[in-house]
C-alpha positions in Angstrom: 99.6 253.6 186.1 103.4 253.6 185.7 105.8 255.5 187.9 105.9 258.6 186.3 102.9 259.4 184.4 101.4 261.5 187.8 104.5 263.9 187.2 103.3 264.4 183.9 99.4 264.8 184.1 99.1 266.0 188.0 100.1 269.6 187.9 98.8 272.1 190.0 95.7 273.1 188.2 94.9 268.7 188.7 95.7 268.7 191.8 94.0 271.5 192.7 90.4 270.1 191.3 91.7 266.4 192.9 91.5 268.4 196.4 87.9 269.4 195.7 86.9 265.8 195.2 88.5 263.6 197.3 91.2 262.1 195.4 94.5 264.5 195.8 95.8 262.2 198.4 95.8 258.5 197.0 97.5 260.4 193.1 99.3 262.6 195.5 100.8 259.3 196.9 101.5 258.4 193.1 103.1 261.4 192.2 105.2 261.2 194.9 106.6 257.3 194.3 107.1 258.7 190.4 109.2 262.1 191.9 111.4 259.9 193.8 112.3 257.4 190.5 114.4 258.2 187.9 114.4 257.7 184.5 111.7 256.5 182.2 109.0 253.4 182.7 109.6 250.7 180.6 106.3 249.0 178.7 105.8 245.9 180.6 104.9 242.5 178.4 101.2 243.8 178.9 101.3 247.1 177.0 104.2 245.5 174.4 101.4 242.9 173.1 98.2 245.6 173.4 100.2 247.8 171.3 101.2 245.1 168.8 97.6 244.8 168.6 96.4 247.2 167.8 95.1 248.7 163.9 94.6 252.8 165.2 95.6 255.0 167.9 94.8 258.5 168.4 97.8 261.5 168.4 97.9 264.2 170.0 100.3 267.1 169.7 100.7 270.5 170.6 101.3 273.7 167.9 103.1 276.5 168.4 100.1 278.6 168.8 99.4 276.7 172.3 96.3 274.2 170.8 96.4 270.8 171.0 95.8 268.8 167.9 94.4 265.3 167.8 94.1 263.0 164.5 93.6 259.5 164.0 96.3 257.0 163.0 95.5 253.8 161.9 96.8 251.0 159.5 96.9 247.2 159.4 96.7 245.2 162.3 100.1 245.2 164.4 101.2 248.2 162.2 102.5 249.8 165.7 105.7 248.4 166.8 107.3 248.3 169.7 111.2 248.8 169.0 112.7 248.3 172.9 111.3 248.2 176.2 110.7 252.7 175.8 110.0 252.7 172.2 107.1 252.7 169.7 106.8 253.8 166.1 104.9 252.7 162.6 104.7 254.0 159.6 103.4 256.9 158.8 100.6 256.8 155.3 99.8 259.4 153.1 96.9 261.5 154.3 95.3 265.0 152.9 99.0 266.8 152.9 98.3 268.7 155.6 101.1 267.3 157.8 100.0 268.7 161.5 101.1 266.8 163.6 104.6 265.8 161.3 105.0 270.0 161.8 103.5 270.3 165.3 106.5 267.5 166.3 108.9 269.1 164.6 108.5 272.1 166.7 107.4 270.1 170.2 108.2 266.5 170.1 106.1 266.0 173.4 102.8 263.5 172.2 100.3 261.7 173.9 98.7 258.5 172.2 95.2 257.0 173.4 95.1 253.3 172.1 91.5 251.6 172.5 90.4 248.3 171.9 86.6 248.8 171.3 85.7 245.1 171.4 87.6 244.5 174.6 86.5 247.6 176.7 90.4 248.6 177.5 92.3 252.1 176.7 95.9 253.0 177.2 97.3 256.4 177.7 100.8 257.2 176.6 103.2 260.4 177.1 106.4 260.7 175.3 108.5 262.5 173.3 108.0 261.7 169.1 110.4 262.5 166.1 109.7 262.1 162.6 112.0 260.1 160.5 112.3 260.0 156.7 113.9 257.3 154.0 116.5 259.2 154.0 117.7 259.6 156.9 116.9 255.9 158.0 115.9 253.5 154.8 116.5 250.3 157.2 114.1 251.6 159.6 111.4 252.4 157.3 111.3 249.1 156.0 111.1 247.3 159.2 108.3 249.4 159.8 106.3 248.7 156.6 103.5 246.1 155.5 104.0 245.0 151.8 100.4 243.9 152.1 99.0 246.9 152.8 97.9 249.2 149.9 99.5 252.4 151.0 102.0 254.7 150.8 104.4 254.9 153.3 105.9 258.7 153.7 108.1 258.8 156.8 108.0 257.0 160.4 106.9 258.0 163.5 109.0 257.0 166.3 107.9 257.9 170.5 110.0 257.8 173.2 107.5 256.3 175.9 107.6 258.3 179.2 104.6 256.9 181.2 101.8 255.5 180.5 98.3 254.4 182.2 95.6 252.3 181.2 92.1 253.5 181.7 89.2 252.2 182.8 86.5 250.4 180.5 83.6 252.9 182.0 82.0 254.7 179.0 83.6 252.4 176.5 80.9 251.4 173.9 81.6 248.3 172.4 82.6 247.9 168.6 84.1 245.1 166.7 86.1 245.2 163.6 84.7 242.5 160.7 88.7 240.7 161.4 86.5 240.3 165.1 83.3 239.7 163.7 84.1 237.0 161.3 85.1 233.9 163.8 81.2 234.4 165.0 80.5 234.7 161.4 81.9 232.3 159.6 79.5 229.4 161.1 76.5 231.3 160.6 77.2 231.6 156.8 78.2 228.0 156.8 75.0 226.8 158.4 73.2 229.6 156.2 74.7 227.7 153.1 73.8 224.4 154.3 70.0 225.7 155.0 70.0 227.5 151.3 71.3 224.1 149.5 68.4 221.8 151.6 65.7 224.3 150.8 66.9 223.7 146.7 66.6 220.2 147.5 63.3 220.0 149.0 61.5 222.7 146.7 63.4 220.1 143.6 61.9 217.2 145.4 58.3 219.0 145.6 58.4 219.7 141.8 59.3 216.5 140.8 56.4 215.3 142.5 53.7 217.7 141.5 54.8 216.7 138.0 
């Protein structure tokens, strides 16, 4: 848990249900060392590399009728970037033209971002503060954040201030593996599939030639 992310998540109402079961002391004693720090924490070599990793997150942003609003982003592998030691942003695809959360940021640019890597049983949480930028206000930075090899088009970029952050724990995680995982366990099995296919064609050869 970084310095600052108890001042963010711990309000009264948590606090008050952290008293009730025990742990309002130990996050007290969190949000405490994070009230007496200033400034923002800086992503440490460990989340830089998870998030430059990574091939989704989930976004969540706030409207201006008070609900929260969570969608899925997602892209090729590495598609999030990590600019400087408080920044993240990736392009942002062409969805279903409803632009939520682009409109939900425009009118409150505080986000949070769950990142999880399925196959590894890890999850980090993310506050921060996200602004939308377009070609046209920053061509240079579009294109650093684009993939020529992906097949999509890119419509603006996302870019987050990191505040704090957390990682999780891997309780409840259910492990799933993308076929880019799958395929170094894969790859010998089809070999050694193909090897067994080609002997069989041998042998059942070899067994016709003799019943002739």
């Amino acid at each position: 848990m970084s310095k600052h992310y108890g001042s963010i998540a711990f309000t009264g109402d948590v606090r008050a249900v952290q008293s009730e079961h025990g742990s309002e002391a130990f996050y007290g004693r969190k949000l405490a060392a994070g009230k007496a720090s200033s400034g923002r924490d800086p992503l440490t070599g460990e989340e830089k590399e998870y998030l430059s990793e990574r091939d989704g997150l989930f976004l969540a942003s706030v409207g201006e009728t008070g609900w929260p609003y969570v969608q899925f982003r997602g892209g090729p592998r590495g598609f999030v970037r990590v600019l400087d030691d408080h920044t993240i942003g990736w392009a942002d695809f062409r969805g279903n033209l409803q632009y939520i959360s682009t409109g939900n940021v425009n009118g409150d640019d505080r986000v949070a971002i769950i990142a999880v890597d399925y196959a590894q049983r890890r999850r980090l949480k993310i506050f921060g503060h996200a602004r939308i930028v377009t070609a046209e206000q920053d061509a240079a930075l579009i294109q650093s954040l684009s993939d020529s090899t992906y097949d999509a088009v890119v419509e603006r970029a996302v870019v987050v201030g990191v505040d704090a952050y957390d990682w999780n724990c891997p309780q409840h995680i259910t492990p799933r593996f993308t076929l880019e995982e799958l395929e170094p366990a894969l790859a010998p099995l089809r070999s050694e599939l193909s090897s067994l296919q080609a002997e069989n064609a041998r042998l059942r050869e070899q067994l016709e030639r003799a019943g002739a």
